[in-house]
N, CA, C and O atoms as a Tripos MOL2 file, in Angstrom:
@<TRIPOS>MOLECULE
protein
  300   299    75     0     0
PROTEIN
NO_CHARGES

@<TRIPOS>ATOM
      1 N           0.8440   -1.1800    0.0000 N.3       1 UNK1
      2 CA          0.0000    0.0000    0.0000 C.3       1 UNK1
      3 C           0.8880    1.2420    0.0000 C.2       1 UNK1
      4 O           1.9090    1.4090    0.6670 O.2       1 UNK1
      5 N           0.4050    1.9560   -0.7360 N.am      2 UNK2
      6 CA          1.4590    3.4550   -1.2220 C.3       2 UNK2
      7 C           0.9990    4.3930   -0.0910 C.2       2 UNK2
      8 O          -0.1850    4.7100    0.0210 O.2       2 UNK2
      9 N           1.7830    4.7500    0.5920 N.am      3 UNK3
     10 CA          0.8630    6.4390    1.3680 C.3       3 UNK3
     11 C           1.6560    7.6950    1.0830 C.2       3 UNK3
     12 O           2.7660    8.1110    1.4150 O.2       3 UNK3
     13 N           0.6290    8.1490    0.3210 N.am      4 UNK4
     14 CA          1.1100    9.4300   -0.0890 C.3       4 UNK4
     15 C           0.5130    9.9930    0.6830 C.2       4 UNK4
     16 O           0.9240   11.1160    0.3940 O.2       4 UNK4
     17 N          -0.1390   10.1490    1.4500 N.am      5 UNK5
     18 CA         -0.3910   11.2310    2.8020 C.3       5 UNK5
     19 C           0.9820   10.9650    3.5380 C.2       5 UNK5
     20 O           0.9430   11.6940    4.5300 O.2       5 UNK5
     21 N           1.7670   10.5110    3.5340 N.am      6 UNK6
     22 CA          2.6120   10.7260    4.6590 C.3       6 UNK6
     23 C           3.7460   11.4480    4.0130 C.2       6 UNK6
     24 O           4.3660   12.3250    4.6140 O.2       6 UNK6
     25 N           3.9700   11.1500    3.0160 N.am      7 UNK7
     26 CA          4.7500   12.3200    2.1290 C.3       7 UNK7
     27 C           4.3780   13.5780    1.7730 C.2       7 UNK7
     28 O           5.2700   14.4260    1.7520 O.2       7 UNK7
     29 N           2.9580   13.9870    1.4090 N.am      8 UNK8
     30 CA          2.3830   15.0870    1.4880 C.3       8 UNK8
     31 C           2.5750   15.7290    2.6980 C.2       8 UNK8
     32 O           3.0240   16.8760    2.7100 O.2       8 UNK8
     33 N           2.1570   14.8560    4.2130 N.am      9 UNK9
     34 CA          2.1450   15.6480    5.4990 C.3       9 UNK9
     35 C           3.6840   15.8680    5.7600 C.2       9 UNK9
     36 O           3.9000   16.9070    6.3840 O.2       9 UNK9
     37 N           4.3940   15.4050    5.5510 N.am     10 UNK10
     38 CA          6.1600   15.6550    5.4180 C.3      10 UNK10
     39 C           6.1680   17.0530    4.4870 C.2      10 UNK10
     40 O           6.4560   18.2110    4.7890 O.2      10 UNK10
     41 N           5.8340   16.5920    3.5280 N.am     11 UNK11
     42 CA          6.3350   17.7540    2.4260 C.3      11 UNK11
     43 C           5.5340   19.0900    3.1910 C.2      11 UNK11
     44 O           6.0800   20.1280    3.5640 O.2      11 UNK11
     45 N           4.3240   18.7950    3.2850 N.am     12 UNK12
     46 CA          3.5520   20.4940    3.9370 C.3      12 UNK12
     47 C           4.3890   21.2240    5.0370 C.2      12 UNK12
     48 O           4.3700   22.4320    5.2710 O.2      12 UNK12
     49 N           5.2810   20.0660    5.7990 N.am     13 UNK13
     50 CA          5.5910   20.4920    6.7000 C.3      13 UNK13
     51 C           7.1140   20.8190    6.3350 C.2      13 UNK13
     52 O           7.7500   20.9900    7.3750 O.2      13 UNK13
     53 N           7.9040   20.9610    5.1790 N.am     14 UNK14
     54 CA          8.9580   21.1260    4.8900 C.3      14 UNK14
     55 C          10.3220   20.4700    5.4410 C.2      14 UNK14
     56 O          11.4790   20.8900    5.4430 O.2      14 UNK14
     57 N           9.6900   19.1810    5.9460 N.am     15 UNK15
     58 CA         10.3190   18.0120    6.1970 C.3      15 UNK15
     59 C          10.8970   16.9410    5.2140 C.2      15 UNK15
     60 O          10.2090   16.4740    4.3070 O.2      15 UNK15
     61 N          12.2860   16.5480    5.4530 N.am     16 UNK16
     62 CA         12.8140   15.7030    4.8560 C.3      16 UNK16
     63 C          12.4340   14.2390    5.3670 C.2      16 UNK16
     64 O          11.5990   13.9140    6.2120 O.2      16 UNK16
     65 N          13.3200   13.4320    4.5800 N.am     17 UNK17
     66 CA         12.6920   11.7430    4.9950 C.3      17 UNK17
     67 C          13.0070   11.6070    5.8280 C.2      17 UNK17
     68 O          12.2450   11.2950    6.7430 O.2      17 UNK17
     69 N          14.9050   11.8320    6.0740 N.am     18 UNK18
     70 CA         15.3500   12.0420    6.9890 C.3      18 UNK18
     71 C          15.4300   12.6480    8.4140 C.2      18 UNK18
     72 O          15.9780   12.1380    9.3910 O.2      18 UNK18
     73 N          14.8990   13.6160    8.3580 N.am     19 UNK19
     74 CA         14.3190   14.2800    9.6330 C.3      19 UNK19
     75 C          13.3370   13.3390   10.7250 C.2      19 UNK19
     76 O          13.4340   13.2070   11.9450 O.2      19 UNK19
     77 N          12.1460   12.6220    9.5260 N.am     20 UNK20
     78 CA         10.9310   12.0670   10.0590 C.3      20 UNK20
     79 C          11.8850   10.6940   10.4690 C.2      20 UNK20
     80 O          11.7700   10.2300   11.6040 O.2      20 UNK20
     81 N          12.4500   10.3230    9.8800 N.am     21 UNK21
     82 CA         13.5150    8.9500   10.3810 C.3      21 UNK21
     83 C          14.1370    9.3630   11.4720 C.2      21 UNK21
     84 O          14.1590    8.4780   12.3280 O.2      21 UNK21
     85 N          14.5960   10.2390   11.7550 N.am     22 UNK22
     86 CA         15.2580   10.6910   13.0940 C.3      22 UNK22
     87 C          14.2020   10.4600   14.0120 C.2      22 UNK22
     88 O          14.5890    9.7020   14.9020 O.2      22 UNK22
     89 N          12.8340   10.8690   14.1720 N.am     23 UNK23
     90 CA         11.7380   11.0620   14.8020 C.3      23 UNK23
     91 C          11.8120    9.3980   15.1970 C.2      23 UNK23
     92 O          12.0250    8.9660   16.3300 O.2      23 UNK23
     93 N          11.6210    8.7160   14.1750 N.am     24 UNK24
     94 CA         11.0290    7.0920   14.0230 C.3      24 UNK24
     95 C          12.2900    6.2230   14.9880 C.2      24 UNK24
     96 O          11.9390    5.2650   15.6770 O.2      24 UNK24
     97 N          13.7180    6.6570   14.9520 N.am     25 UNK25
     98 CA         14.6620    6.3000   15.3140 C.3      25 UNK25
     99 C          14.8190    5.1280   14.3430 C.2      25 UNK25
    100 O          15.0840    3.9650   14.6470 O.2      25 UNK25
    101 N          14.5860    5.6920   12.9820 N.am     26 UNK26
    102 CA         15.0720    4.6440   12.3380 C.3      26 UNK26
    103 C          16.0460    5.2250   10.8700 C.2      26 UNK26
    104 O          16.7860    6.2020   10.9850 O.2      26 UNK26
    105 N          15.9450    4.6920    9.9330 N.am     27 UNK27
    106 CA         17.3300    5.1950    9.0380 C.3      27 UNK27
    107 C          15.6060    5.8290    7.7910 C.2      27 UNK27
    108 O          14.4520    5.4370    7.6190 O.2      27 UNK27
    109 N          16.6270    7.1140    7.1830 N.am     28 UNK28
    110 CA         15.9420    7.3760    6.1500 C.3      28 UNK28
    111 C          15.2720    6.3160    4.4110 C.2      28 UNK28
    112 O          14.3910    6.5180    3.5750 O.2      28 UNK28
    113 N          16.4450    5.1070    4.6680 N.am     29 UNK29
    114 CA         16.1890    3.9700    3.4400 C.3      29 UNK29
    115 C          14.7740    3.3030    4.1670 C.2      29 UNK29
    116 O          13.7440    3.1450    3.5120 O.2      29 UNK29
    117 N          14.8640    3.0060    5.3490 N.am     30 UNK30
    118 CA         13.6740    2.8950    5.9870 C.3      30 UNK30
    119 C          12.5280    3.1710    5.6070 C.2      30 UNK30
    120 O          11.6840    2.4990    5.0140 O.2      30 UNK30
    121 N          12.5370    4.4620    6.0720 N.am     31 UNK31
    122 CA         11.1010    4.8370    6.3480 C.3      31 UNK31
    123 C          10.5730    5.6240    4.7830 C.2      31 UNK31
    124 O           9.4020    5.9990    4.7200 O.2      31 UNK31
    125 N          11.6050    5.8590    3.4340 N.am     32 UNK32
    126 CA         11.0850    5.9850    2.2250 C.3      32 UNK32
    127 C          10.3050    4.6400    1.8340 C.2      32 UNK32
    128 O           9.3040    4.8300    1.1430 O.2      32 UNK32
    129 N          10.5700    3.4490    2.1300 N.am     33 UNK33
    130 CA         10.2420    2.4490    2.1690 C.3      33 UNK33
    131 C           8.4590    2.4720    2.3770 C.2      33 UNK33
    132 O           7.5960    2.0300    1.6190 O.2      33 UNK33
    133 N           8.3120    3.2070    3.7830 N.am     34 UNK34
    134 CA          7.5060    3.3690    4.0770 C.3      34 UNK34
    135 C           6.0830    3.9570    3.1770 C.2      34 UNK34
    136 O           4.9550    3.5800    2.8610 O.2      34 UNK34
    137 N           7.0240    5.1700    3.0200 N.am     35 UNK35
    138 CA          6.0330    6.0150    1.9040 C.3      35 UNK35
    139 C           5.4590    5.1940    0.2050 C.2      35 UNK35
    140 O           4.3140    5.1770   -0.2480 O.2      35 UNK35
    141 N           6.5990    4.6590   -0.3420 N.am     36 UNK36
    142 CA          6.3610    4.0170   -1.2630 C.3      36 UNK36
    143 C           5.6000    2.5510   -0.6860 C.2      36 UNK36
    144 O           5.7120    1.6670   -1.5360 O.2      36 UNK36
    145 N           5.1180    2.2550    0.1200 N.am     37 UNK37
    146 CA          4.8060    1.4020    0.1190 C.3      37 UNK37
    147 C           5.1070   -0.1780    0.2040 C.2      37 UNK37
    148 O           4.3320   -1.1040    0.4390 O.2      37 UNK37
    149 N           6.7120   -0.1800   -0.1090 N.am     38 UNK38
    150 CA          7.9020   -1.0400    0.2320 C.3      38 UNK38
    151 C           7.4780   -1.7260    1.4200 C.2      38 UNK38
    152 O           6.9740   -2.8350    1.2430 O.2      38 UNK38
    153 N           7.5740   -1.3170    2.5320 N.am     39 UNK39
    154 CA          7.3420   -2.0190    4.0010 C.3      39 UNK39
    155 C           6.3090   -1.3470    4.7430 C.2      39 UNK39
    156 O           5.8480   -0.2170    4.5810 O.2      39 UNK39
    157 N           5.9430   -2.5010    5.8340 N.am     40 UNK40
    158 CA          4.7830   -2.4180    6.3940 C.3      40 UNK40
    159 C           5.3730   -1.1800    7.4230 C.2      40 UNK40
    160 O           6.5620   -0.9350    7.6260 O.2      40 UNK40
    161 N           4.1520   -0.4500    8.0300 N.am     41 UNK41
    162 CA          4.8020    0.5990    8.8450 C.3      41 UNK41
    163 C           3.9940   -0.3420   10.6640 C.2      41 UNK41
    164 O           2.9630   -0.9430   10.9660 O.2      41 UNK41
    165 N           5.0170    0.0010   11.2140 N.am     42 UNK42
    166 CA          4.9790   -0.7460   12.5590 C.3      42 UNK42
    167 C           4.1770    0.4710   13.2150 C.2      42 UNK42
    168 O           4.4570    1.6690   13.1770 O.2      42 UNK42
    169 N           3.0720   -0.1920   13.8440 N.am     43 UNK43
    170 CA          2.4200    0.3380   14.5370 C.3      43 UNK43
    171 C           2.7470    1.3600   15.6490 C.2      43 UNK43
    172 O           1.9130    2.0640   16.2180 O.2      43 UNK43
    173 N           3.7930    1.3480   15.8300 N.am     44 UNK44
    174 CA          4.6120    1.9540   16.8260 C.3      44 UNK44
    175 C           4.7110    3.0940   16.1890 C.2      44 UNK44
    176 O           4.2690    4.1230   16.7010 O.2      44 UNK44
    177 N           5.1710    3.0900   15.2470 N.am     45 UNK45
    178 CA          5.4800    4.3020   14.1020 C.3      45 UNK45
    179 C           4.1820    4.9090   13.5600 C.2      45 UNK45
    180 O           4.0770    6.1360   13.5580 O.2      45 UNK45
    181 N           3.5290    4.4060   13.2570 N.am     46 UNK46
    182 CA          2.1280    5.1040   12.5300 C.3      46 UNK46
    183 C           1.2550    6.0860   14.0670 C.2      46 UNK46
    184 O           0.6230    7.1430   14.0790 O.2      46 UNK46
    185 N           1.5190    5.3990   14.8490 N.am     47 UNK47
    186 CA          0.9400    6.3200   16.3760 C.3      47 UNK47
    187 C           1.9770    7.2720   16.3330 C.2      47 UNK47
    188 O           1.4280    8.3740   16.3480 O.2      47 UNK47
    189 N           3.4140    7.4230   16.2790 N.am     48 UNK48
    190 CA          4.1690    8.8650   16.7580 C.3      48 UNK48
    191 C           4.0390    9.6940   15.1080 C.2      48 UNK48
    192 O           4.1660   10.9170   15.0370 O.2      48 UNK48
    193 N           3.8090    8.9410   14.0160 N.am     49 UNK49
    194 CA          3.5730    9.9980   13.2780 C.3      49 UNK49
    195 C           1.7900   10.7240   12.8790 C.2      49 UNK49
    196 O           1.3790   11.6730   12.2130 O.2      49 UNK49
    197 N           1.2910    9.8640   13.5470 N.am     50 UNK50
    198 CA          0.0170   10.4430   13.8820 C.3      50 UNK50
    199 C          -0.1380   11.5930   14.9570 C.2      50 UNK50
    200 O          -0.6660   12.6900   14.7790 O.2      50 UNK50
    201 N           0.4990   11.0490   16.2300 N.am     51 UNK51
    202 CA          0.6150   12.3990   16.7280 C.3      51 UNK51
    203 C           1.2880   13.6650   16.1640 C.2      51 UNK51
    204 O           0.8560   14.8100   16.2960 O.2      51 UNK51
    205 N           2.4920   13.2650   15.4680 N.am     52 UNK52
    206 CA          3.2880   14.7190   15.0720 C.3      52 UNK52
    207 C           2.4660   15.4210   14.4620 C.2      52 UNK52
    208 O           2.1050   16.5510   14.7930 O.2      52 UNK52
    209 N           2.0640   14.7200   13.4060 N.am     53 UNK53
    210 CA          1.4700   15.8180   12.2550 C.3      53 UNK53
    211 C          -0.2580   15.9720   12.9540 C.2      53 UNK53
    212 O          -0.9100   16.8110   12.3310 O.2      53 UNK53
    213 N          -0.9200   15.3930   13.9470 N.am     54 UNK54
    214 CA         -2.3400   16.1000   14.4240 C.3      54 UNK54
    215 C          -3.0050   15.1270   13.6390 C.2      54 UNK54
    216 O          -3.9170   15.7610   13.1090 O.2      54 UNK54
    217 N          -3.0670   14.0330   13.2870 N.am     55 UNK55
    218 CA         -4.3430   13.6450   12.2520 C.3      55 UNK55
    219 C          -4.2810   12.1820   12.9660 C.2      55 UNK55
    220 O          -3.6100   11.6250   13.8350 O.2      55 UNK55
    221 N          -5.0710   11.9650   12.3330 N.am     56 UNK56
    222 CA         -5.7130   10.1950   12.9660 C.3      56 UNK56
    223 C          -4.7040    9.1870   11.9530 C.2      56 UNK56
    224 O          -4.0850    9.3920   10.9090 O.2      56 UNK56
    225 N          -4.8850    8.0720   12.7970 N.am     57 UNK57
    226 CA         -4.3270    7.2880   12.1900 C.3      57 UNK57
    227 C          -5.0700    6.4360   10.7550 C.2      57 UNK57
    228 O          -4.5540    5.7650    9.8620 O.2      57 UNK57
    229 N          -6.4940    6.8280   11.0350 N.am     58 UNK58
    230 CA         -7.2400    6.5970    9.5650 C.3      58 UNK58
    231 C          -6.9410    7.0030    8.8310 C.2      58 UNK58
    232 O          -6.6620    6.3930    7.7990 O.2      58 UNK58
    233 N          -6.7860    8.9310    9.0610 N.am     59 UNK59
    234 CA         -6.7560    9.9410    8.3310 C.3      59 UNK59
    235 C          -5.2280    9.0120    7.0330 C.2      59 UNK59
    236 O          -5.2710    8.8000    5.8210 O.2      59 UNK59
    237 N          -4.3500    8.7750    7.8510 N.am     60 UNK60
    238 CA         -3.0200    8.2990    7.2640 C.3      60 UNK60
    239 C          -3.3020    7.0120    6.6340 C.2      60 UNK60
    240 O          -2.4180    6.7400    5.8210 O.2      60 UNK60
    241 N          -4.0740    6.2580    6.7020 N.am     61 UNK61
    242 CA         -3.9640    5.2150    5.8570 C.3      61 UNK61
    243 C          -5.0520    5.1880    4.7400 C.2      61 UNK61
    244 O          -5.1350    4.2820    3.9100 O.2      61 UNK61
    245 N          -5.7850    6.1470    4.7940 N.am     62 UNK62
    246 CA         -6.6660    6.4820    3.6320 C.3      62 UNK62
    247 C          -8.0150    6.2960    4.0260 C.2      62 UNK62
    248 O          -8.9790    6.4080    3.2690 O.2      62 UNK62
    249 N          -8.0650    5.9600    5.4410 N.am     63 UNK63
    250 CA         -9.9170    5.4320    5.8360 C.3      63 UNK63
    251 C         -10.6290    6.4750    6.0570 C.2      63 UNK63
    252 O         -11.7980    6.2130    6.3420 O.2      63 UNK63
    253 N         -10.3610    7.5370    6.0320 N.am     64 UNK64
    254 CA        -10.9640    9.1420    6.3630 C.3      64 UNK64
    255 C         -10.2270   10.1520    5.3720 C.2      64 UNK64
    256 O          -9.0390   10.0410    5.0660 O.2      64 UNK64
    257 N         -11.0710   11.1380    4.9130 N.am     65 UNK65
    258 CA        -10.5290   12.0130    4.4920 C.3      65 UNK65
    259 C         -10.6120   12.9610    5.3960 C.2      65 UNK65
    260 O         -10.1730   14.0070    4.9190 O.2      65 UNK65
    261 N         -11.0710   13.1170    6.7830 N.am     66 UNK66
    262 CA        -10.8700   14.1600    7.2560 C.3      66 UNK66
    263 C          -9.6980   14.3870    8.5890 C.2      66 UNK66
    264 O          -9.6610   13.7600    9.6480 O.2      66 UNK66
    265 N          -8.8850   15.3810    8.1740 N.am     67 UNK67
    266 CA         -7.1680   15.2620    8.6650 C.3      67 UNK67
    267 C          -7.3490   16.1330   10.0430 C.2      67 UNK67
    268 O          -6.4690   15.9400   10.8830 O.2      67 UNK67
    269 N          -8.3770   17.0640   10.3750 N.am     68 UNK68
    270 CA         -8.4330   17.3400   11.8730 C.3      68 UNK68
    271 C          -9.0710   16.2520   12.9630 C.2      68 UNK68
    272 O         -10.1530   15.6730   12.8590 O.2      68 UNK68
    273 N          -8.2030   16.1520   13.9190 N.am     69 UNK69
    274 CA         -8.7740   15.4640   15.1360 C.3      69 UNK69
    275 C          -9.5380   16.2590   15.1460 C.2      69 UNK69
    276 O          -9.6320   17.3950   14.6800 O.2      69 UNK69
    277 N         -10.8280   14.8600   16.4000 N.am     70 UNK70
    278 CA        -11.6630   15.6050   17.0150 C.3      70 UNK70
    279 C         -11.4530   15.7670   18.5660 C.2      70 UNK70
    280 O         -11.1860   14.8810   19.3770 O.2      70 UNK70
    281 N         -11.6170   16.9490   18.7560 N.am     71 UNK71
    282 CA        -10.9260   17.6860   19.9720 C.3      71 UNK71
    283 C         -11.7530   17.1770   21.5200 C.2      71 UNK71
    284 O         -12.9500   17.4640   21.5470 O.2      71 UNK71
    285 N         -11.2620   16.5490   22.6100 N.am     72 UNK72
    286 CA        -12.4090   16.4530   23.2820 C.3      72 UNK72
    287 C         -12.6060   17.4340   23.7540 C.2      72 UNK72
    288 O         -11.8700   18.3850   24.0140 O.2      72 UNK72
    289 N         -14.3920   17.1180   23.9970 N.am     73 UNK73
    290 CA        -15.4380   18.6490   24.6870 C.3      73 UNK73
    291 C         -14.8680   18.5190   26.1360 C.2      73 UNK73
    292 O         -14.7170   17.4630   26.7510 O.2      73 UNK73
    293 N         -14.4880   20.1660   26.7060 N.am     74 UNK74
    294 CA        -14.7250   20.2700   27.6700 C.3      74 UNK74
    295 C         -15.3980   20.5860   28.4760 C.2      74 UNK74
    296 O         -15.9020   21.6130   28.0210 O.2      74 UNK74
    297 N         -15.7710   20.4350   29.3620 N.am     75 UNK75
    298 CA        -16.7300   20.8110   30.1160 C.3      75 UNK75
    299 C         -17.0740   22.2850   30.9260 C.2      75 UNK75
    300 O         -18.0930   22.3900   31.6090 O.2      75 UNK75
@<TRIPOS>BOND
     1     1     2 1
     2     2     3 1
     3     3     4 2
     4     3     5 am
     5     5     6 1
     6     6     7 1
     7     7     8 2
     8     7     9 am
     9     9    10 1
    10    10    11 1
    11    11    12 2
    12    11    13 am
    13    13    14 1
    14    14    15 1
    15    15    16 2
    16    15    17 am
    17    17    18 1
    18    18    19 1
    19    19    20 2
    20    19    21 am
    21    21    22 1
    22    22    23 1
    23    23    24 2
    24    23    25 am
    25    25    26 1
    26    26    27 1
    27    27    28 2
    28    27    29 am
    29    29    30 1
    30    30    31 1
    31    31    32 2
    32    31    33 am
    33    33    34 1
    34    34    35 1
    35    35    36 2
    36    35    37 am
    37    37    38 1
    38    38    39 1
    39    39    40 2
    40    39    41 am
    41    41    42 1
    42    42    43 1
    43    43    44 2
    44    43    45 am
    45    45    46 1
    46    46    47 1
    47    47    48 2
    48    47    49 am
    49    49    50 1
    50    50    51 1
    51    51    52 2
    52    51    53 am
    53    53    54 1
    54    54    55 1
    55    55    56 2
    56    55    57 am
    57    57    58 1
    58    58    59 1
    59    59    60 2
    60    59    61 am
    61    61    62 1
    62    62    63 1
    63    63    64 2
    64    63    65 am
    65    65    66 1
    66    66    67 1
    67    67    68 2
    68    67    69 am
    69    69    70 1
    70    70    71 1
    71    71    72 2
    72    71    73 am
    73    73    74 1
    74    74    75 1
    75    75    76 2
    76    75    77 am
    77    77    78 1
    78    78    79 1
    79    79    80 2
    80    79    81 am
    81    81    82 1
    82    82    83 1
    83    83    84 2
    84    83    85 am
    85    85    86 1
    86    86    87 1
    87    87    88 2
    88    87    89 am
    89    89    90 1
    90    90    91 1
    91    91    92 2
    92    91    93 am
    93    93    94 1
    94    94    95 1
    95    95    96 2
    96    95    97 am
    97    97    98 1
    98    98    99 1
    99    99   100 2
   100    99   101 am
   101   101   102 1
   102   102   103 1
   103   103   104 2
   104   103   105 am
   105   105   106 1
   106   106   107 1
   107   107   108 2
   108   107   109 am
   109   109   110 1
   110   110   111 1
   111   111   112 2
   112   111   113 am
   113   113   114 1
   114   114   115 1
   115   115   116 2
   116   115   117 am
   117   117   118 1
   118   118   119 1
   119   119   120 2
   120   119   121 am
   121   121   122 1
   122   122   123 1
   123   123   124 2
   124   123   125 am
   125   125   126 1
   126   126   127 1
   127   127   128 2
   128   127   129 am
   129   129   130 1
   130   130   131 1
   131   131   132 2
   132   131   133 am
   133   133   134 1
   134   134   135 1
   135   135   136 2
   136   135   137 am
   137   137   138 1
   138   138   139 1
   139   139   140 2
   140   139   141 am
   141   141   142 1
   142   142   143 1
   143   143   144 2
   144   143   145 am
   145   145   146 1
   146   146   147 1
   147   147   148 2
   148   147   149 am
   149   149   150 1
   150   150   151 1
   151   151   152 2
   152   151   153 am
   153   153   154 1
   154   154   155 1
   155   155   156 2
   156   155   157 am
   157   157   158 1
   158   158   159 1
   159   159   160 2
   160   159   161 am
   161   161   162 1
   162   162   163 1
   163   163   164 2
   164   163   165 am
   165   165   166 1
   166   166   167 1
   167   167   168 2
   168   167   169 am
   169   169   170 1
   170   170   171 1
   171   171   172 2
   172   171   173 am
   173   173   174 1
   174   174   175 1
   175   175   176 2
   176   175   177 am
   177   177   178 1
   178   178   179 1
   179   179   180 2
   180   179   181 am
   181   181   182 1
   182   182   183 1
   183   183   184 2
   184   183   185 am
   185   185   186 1
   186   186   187 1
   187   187   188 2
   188   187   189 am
   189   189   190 1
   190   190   191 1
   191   191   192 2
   192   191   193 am
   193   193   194 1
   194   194   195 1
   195   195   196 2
   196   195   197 am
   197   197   198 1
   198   198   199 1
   199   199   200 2
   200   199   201 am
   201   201   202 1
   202   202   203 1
   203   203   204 2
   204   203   205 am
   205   205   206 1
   206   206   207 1
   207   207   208 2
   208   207   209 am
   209   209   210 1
   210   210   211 1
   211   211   212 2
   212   211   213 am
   213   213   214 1
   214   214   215 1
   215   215   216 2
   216   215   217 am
   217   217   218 1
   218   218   219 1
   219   219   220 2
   220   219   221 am
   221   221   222 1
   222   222   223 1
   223   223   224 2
   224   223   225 am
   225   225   226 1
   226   226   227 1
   227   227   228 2
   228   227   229 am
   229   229   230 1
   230   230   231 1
   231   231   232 2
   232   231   233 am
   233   233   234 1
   234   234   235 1
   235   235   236 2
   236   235   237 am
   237   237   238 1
   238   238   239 1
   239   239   240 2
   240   239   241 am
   241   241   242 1
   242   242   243 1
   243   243   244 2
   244   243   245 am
   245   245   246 1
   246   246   247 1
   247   247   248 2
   248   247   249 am
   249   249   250 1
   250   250   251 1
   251   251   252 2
   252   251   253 am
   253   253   254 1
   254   254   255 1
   255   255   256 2
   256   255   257 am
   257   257   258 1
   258   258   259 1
   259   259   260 2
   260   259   261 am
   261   261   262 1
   262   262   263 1
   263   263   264 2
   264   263   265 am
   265   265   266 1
   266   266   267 1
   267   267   268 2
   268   267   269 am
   269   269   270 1
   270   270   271 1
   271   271   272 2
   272   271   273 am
   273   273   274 1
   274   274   275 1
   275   275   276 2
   276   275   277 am
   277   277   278 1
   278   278   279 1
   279   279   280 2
   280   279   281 am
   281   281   282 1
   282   282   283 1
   283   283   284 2
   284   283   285 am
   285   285   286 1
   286   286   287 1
   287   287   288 2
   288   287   289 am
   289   289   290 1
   290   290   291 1
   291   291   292 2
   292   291   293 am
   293   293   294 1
   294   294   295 1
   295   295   296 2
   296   295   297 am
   297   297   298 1
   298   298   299 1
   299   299   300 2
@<TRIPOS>SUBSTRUCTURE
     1 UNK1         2 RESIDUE 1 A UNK
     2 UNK2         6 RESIDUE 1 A UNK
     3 UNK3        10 RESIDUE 1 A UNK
     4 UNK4        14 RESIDUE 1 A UNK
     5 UNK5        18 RESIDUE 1 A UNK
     6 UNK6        22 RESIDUE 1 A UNK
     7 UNK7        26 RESIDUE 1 A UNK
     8 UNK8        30 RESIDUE 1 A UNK
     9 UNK9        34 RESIDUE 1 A UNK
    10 UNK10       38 RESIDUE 1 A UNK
    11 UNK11       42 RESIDUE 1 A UNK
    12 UNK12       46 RESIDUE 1 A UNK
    13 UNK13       50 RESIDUE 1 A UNK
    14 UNK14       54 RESIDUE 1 A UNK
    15 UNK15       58 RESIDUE 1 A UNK
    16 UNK16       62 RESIDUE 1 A UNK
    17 UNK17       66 RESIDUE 1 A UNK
    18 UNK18       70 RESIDUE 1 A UNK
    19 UNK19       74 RESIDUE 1 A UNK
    20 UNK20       78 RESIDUE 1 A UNK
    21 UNK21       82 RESIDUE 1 A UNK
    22 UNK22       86 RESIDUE 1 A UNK
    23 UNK23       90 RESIDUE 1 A UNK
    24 UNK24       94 RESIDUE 1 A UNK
    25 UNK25       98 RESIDUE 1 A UNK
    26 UNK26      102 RESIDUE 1 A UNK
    27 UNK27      106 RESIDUE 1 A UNK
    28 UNK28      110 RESIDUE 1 A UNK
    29 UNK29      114 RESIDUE 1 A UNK
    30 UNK30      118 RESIDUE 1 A UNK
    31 UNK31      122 RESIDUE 1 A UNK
    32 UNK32      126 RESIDUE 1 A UNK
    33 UNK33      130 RESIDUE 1 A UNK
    34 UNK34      134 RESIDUE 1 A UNK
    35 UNK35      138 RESIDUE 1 A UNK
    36 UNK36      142 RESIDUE 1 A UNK
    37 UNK37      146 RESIDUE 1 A UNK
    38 UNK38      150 RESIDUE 1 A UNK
    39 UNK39      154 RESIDUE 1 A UNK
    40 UNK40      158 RESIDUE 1 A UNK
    41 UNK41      162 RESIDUE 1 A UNK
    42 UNK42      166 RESIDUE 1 A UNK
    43 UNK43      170 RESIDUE 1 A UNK
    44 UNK44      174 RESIDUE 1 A UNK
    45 UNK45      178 RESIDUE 1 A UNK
    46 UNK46      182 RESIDUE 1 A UNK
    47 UNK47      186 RESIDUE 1 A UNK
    48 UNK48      190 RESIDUE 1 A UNK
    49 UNK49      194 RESIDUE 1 A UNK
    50 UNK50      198 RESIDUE 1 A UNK
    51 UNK51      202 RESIDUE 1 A UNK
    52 UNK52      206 RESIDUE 1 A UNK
    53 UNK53      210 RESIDUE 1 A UNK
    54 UNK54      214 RESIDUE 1 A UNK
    55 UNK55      218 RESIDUE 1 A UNK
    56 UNK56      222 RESIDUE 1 A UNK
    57 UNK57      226 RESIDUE 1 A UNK
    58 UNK58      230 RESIDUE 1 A UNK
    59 UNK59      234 RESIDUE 1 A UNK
    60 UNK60      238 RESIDUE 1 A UNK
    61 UNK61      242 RESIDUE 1 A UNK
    62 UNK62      246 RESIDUE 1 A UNK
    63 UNK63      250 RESIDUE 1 A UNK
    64 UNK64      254 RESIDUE 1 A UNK
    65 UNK65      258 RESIDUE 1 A UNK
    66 UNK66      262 RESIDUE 1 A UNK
    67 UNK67      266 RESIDUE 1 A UNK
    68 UNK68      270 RESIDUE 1 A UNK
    69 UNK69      274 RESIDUE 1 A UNK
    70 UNK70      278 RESIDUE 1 A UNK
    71 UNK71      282 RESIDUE 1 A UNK
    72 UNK72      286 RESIDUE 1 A UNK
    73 UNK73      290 RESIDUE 1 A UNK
    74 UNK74      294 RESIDUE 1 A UNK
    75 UNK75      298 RESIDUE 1 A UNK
């Protein structure tokens, strides 16, 4: 599976592969891997890059198109 949301949310953010591999603690051959679709992304990884960039982890694998969390109500 290809995710080009995660290259888009990289690119918006004027982030290299490398940078986001630093994040992942893993190597940049890695995690391009990732984007193209090459290797599976470890769950571990799809939660810290869900948090970085603010969006769900649906949002990133294509099950939602909508990229804002929903915020909880406070009271």
């Amino acid at each position: 599976m290809h995710f080009q949301r995660l290259r888009d949310l990289r690119e918006d953010m004027d982030l290299s592969q490398t940078k986001i591999a630093q994040l992942l603690h893993t190597s940049q051959t890695v995690y391009s891997r990732y984007e193209r679709g090459f290797q599976t992304i470890p769950v571990e990884h799809l939660l810290i890059l869900a948090d970085f960039y603010g969006v769900s982890v649906d949002y990133i694998l294509g099950r939602t198109n909508v990229k804002e969390l929903n915020k909880p109500k406070q009271h």
